[in-house]
C-alpha positions in Angstrom: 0.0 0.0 0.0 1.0 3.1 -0.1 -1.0 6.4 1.6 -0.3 9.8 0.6 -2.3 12.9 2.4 -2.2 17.0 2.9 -4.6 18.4 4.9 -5.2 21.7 6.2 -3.8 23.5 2.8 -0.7 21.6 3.2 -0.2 22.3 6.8 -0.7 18.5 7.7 1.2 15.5 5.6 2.0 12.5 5.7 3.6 9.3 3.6 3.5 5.8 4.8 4.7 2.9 1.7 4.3 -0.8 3.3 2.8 -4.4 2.7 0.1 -4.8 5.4 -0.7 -8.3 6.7 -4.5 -9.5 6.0 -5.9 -10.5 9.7 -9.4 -11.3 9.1 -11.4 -11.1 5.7 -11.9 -7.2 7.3 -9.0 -6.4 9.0 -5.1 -5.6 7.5 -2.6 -4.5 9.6 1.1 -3.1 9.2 3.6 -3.6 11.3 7.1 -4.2 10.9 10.2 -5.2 13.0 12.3 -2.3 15.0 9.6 0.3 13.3 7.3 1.7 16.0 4.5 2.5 13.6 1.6 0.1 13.4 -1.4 1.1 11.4 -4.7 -0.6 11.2 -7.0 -0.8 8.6 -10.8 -1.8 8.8 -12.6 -2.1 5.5 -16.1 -2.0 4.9 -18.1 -2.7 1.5 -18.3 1.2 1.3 -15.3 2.8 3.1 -11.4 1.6 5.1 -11.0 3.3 8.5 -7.1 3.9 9.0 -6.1 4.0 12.8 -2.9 5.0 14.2 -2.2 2.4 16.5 1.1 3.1 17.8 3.5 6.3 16.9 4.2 7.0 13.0 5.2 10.3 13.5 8.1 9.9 12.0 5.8 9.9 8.8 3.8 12.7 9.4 3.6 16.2 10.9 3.8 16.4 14.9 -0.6 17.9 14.6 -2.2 15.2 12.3 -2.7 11.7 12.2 -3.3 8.9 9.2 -6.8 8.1 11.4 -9.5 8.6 9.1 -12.6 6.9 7.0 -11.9 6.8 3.3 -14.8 6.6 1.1 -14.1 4.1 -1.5 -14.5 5.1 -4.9 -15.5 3.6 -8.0 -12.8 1.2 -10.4 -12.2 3.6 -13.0 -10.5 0.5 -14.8 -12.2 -1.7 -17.0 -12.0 -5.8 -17.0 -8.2 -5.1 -18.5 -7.0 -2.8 -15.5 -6.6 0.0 -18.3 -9.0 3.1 -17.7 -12.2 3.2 -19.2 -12.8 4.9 -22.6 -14.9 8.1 -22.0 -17.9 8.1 -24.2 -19.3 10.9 -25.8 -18.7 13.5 -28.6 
């Protein structure tokens, strides 16, 4: 995965690039040795919820977190993994 965010007109960032381990058929986690950062995610059939769990500041400014709820969004990709074609004139 890989998770990217500015908030607060670029006040806030953050970058976090890891493989998260699948716990249940709802539930990855990340979490890797001598790295203090652990980061659940909880997914949802409409939205993931990313929780802090322990300290990634490191990764991010000292007044914002990774916790949020992340709509998801509709596969702009067709069956090929390519984007769609847009229709129209």
């Amino acid at each position: 995965f890989f998770i990217h965010f500015e908030k607060d007109q670029g006040q806030c960032t953050g970058e976090l690039k890891g493989e998260a381990i699948i716990k249940s058929p709802s539930v990855a986690e990340y979490r890797e040795p001598g790295d203090p950062c652990v980061m659940r995610f909880s997914f949802t059939s409409s939205a993931v919820t990313v929780k802090e769990v322990e300290g990634c500041g490191s990764r991010r400014g000292l007044r914002c977190s990774f916790d949020g709820v992340y709509p998801r969004k509709k596969d702009q990709r067709g069956k090929t993994g390519k984007p769609k074609a847009k229709s129209g004139k």
